[in-house]
N, C-alpha and C positions, 0 to 999 in steps of 0.2 A: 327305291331310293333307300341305301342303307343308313345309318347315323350317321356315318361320318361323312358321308355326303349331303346331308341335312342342312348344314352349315360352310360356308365357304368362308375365310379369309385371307384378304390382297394383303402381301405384305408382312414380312417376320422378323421388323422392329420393334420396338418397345413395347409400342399401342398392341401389336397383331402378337407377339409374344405372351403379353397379361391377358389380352383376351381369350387366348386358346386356354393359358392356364386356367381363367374364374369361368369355363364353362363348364358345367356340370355332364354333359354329354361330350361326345366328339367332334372332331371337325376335321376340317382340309386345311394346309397353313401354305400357301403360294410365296415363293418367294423368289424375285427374278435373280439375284444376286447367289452366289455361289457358298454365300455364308451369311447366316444370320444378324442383327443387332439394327441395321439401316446406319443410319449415320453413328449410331453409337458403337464406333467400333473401330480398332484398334491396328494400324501397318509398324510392321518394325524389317529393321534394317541393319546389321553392322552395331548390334546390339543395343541400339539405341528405340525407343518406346514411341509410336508419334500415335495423338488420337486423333479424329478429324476437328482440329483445333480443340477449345475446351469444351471438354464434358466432365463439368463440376456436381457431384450428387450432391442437391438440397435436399431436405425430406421434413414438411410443415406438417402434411396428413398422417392423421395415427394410421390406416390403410395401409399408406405405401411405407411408415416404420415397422409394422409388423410383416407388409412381405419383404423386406429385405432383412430383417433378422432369421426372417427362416431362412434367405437365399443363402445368406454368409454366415460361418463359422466364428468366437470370438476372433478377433485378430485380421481376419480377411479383411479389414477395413478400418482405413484412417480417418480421423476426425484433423480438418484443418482448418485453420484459423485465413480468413482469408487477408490477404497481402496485395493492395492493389496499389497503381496513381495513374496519375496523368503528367503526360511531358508536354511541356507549352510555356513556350517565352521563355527556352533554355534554362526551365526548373522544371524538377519532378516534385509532383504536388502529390498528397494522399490523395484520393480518392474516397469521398467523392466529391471534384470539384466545387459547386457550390458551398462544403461544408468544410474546404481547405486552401482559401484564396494565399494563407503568406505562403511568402518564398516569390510573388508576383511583383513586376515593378508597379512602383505605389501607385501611380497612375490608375494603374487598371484596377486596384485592391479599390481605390474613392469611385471608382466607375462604378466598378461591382456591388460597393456597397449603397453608395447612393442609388443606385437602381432598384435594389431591396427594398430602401425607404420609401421611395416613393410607391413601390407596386405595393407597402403595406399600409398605405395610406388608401388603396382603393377601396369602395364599397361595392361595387358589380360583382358579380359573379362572374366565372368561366362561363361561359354559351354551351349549349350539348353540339357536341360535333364542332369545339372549337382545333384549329392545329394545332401541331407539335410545337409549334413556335411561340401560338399566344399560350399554351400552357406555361412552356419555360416565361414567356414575360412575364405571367400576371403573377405566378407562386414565385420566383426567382428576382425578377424585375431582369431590364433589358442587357444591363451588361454582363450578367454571368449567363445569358444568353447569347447574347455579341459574341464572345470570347471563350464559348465550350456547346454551347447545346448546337448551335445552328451551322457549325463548323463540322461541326464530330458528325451529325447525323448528316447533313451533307454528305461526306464521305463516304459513309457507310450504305446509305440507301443511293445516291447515287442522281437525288431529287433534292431541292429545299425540302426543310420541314416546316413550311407555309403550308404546304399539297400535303402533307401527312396529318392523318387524324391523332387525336393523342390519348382516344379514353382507351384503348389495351396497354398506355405503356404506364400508366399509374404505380402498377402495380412493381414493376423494378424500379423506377426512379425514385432511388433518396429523395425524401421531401424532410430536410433538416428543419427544427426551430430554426426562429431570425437570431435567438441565445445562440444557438449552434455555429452557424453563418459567422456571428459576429468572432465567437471565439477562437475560431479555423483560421478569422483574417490576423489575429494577432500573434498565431503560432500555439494555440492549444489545439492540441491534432484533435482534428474527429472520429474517432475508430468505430469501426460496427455497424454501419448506420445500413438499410439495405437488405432486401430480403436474402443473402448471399451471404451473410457476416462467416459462418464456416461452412465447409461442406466437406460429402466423407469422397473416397478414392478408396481404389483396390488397392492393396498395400503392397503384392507384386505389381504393381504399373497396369496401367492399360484400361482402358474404360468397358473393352468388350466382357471382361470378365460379369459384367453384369447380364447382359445377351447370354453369355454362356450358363451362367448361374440357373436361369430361367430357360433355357433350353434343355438343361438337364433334369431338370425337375418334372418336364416336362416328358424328356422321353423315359423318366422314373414311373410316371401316373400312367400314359399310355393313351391308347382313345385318339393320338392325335396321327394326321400322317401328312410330316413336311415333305415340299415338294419345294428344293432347290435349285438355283438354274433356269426356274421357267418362267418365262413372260406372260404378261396377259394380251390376248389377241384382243377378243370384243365381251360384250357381257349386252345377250337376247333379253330384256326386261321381262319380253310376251312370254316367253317361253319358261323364263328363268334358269338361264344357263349362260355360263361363265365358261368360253373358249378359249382354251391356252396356247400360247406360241408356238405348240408340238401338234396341235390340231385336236387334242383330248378336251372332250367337254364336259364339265363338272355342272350337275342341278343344284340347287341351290332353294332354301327353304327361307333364310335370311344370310346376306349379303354381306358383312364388315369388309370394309375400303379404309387401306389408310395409303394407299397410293396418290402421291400429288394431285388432287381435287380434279385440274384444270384435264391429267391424263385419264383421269376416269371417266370424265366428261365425253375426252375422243373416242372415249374405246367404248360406248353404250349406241347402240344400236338404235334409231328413230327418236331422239332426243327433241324435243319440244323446239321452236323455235325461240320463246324464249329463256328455255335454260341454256338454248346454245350463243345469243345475245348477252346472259350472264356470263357465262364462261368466257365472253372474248374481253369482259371489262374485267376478270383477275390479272393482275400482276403482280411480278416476282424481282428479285433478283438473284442474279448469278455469284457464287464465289468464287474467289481466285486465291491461295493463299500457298504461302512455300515451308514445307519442314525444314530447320536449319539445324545443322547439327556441329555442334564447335569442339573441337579438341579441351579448350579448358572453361571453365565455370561461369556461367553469366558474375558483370558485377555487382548486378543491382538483385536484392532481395525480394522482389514482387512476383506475385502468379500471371500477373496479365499486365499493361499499361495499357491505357489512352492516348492516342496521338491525335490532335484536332486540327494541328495545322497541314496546311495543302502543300508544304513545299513538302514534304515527307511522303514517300511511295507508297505510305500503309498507313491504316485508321487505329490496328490494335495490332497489337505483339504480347501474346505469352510465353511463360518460361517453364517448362514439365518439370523440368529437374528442380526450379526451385519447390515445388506442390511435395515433387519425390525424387528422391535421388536416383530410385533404383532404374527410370526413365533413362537410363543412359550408363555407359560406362565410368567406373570410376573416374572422377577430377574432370570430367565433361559434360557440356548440357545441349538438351534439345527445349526448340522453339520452333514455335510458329508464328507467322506473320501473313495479318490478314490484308491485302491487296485494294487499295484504292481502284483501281483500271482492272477491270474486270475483261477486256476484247486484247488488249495490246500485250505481245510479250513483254513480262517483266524485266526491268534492269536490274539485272542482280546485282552489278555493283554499284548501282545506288541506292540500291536497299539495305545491301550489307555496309557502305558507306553511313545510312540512317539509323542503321541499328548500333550502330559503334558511337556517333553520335549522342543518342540517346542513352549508352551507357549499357544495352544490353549483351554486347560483345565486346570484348577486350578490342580484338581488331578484325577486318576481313578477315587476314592471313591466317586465322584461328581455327576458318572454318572448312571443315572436313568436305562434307555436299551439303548441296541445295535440292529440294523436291516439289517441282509443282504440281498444285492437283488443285480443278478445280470441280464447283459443284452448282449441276442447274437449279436444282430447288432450293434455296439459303432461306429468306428471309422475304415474307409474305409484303407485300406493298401493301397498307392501311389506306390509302384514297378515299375520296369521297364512294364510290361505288361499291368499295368493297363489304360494306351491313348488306346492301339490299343484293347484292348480287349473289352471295355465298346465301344468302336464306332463302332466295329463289332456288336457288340448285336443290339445297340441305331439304326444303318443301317439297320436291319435285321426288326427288331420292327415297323420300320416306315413302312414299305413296306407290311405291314397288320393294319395300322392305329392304332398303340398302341404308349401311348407316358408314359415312362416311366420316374420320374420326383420325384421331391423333394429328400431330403441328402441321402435318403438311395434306391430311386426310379428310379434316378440319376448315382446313384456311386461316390457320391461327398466327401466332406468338406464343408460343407455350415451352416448359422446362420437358427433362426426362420423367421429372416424377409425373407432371400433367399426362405424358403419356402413358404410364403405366397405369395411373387413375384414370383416364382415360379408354385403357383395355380392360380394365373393372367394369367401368358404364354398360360398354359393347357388349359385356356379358350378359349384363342383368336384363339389357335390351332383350340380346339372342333368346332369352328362357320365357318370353312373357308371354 
């Protein structure tokens, strides 16, 4: 077994990218797709830029600020200020919701706020393992969860968010002062609030440029050998070998998986009966979401909106061109919009009817094409099941040297930084 066969890794997204870089020997890099990045990565068309919806770089960890100043040159990257809201009850409110009630008819502003006062009048604590729901009630109180949490995520997962746990989403969700709350209702905007407040972008468009950044660097240092195109057949625990779609089998000393949890699961050879009991209790959902590309300028000045209401064929809608212009041709923009109905063909012209509406497009008539694509791995299901079930696997996995890892490797919620910090970890694992 040579070095570089020492080390196997599934997978040459972000996670499986950082990890081949932070290993101090060599490795194998598997990747079924035909180009590098996974989701982080970039289709254009008729000069217009589309990523697979947004991929905004935060960067909290000094770690992943110092590899992306060595990735990018001064100038290869913008710093923005983020620009969001929400459309609901035919106003665009800033974002975020609970920290920007005017512009609401008053009705619902005394709902909202009275619902605040009363859940600051409680003494109980949240429960561990309480939902998505009672967190929005107990820190928010009920009506600016009536009227935006229980709606919006609805939409978006596809479930109430009764059945959703809520301790991974702490950590994106604004939790304004009730000072804050109060201010927002009377028209002092709440700006900033939000682990997202800016984020940087490649300053030519495009999110793969970071994929590529770290691919380069990579076939700079050497040691590694990508292997594009190829699938993974099965992975012999006993044996420790990793059989690829072409029927080539790779040994394997330790294992990094950042392939979808549940397919790694299928593709392992004599699997315990209850890690495969685990594995039938993960769930997912699917996206669905259409590129849109318009002849002239979105109206509205926001990177992304919120849509929470159900008559509307979409939960979120971004706008590339407004993040950067260079996302498109002069005096036109592209967007994306993310898809409530995940099984049924879209109606594009009631989408494009919702988006004109909402103020994102001038009109249908504006718009050059539409693009659907959609994607099975999105957005991990929280349930009750999913602690004990992903630790069962992640326990099981360890005890054959396989570290399963990055958002969907994982079984997470997690940003692009998480998974580049994330392919740091894998390293330091691989060497011990």
């Amino acid at each position: 077994m040579d070095d570089r066969g020492d080390v196997v890794i599934l997978g040459a997204g972000l996670t499986g990218l950082s990890c081949a870089l932070h290993l101090a020997g060599g490795s194998v890099l598997v990747e079924r797709e035909q180009r590098i990045g996974g989701k982080a990565c970039t289709d254009r068309r008729e000069g217009f830029t589309f990523d697979i919806t947004g991929h905004w770089l935060h960067l909290r960890d000094p770690r992943t600020q110092a590899l992306v100043a060595e990735l990018f040159a001064a100038g290869d990257l913008v710093e923005i200020e983020r620009c969001t809201g929400v459309f609901t009850h035919g106003a665009m409110l800033a974002y975020p919701f609970q920290a920007n009630l005017f512009g609401l008819p008053l009705p619902i502003v005394h709902e909202c706020l009275l619902g605040l006062f009363e859940a600051g009048r409680r003494t109980d604590e949240l429960p561990a393992g309480a939902s998505l729901q009672a967190f929005a009630e107990r820190r928010f109180g009920a009506g600016i969860a009536r009227h935006f949490f229980v709606p919006y995520n609805t939409k978006l997962w596809g479930v109430p968010p009764d059945q959703l746990a809520s301790a991974w989403v702490t950590r994106y969700v604004p939790v304004p002062e009730p000072s804050q709350i109060l201010a927002g209702a009377i028209g002092l905007r709440q700006d900033g609030l939000g682990y997202n407040a800016r984020f940087l972008y490649p300053a030519g468009g495009g999110i793969d440029a970071l994929a590529g950044a770290l691919g380069r660097r990579l076939e700079d240092r050497g040691g590694v050998e990508l292997r594009l195109g190829t699938d993974l057949d099965s992975v012999d625990v006993a044996r420790r070998v990793v059989r690829l779609g072409d029927g080539q089998e790779l040994p394997y000393r330790r294992l990094v998986s950042t392939v979808p949890l549940p397919v790694l699961v299928d593709r392992i050879e004599g699997v315990p009966a209850a890690v495969r009991e685990a594995r039938s209790a993960l769930r997912w959902i699917r996206w669905r979401y259409l590129n849109v590309a318009t002849r002239t300028p979105s109206p509205r000045p926001e990177h992304w909106i919120y849509v929470p209401e159900s008559r509307f064929p979409f939960f979120r809608v971004g706008i590339f061109t407004n993040a950067l212009g260079a996302m498109a041709p002069p005096g036109c923009a592209g967007l994306y919009v993310e898809l409530t109905d995940r099984d049924a063909q879209p109606d594009v012209p009631a989408v494009l009817a919702g988006l004109a509406e909402i103020g994102v497009i001038t009109s249908p008539a504006d718009v050059l094409f539409t693009e659907q694509h959609d994607i099975e791995y999105a957005y991990v299901v929280f349930d009750e099941a999913h602690a004990q079930a992903t630790a069962t696997i992640h326990a099981w996995l360890a005890t054959h040297d396989i570290r399963s890892c990055g958002r969907y490797g994982a079984w997470v919620y997690s940003s692009m930084e998480d998974a580049l910090l994330d392919g740091m970890e894998a390293a330091v694992w691989v060497q011990q």
